[in-house]
C-alpha positions as CSV (number, residue, x, y, z in Angstrom):
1,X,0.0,0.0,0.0
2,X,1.0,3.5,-1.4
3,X,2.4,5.7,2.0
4,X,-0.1,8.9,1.9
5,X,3.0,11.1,1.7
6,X,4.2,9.0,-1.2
7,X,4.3,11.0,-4.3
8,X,2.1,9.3,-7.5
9,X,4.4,9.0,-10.3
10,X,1.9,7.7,-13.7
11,X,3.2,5.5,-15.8
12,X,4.9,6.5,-19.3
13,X,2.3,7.1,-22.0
14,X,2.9,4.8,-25.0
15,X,5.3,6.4,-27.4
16,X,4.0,7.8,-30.9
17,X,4.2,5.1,-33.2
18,X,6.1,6.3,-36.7
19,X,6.3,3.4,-38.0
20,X,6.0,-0.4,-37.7
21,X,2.3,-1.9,-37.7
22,X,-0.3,-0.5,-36.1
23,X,-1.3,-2.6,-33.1
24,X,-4.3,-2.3,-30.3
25,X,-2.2,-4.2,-28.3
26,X,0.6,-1.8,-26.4
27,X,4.6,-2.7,-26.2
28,X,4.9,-2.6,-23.0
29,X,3.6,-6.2,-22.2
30,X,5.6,-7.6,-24.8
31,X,8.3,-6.0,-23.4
32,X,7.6,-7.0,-19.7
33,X,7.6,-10.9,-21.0
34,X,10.9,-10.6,-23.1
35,X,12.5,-8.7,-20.2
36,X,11.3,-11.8,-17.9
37,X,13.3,-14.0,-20.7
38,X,15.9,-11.8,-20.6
39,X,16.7,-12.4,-16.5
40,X,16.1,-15.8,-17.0
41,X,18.9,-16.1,-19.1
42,X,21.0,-13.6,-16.5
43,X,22.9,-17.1,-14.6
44,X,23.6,-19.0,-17.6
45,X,27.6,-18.9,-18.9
46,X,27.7,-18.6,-22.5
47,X,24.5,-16.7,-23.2
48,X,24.0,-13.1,-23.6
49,X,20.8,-11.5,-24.8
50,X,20.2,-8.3,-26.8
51,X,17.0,-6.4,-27.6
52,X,16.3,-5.7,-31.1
53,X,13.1,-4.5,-33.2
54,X,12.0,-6.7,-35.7
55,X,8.9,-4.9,-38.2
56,X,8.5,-2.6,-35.4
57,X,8.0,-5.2,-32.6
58,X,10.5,-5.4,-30.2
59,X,12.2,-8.9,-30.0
60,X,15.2,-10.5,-27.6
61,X,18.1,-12.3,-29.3
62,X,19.7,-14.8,-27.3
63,X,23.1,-15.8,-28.3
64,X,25.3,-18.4,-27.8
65,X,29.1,-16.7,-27.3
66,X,31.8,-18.9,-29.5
67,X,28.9,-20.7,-31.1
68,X,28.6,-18.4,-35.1
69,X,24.9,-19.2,-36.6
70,X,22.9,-20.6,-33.2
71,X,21.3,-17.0,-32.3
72,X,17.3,-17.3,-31.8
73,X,15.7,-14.1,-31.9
74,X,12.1,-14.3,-29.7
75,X,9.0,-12.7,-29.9
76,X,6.3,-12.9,-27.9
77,X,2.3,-12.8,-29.5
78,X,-0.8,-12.1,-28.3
79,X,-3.3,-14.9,-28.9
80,X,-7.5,-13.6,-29.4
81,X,-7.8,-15.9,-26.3
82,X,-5.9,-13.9,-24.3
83,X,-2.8,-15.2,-23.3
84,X,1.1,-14.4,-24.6
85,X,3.1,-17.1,-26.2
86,X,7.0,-16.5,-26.8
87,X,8.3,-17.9,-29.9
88,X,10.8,-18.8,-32.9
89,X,10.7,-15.3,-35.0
90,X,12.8,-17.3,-37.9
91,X,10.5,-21.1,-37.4
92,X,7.5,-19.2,-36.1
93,X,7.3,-22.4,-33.4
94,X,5.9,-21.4,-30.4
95,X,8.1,-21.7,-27.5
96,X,6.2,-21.7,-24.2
97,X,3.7,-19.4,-22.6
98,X,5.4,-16.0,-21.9
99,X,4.4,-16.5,-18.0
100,X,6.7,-19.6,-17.9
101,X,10.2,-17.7,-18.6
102,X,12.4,-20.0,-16.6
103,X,10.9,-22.7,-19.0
104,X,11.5,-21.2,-21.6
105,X,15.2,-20.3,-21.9
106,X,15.6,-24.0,-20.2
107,X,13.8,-25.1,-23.6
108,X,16.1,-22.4,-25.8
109,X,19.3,-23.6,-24.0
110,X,18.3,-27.3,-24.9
111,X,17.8,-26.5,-28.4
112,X,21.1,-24.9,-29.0
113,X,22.6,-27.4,-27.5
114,X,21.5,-30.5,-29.4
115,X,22.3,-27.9,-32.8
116,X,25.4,-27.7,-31.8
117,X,26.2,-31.2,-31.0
118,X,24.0,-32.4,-34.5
């Protein structure tokens, strides 16, 4: 509970949308989600993750160091039933459900893995 001496700060409006597609769904849950990914990946060795825009969505690329050609850039979507699934920008395979972010980068880890060792 907010102290009543506590001054109210609002949240950021959205920002003015130049370019990209025009969405009724706002960034900043997408972003939430991918920055959830993003600490999930924060206590592996060997992975760094970067945030990119992809067709004016914002995405996280995760990146193997000292492994050339095994980056997966994610994205997370917003399904008509309501929930956010991350996924596979280049496959378009869903990954897991953007709540489950530990999960998730367990499931991305895997996957470079067995590319790697195929």
């Amino acid at each position: 509970m907010r102290s009543p001496k506590a001054r109210y700060v609002p949240p950021p409006p959205e920002a003015k949308r130049t370019r990209g597609p025009a969405t009724l769904i706002p960034q900043r849950e997408r972003v939430a989600f991918l920055a959830s990914l993003s600490r999930a990946f924060a206590h592996l060795e060997g992975i760094v993750t970067v945030f990119a825009e992809a067709e004016g969505y914002v995405v996280l690329n995760v990146i193997p160091l000292g492994v050339p050609g095994r980056a997966v850039t994610v994205g997370c979507h917003y399904c008509r039933d309501g929930a956010w699934w991350l996924y596979d920008i280049r496959t378009g395979e869903f990954i897991r459900p953007a709540n489950d972010s530990r999960a998730a980068a367990h499931q991305i880890r895997t996957q470079m893995k067995e590319a790697v060792a195929a």
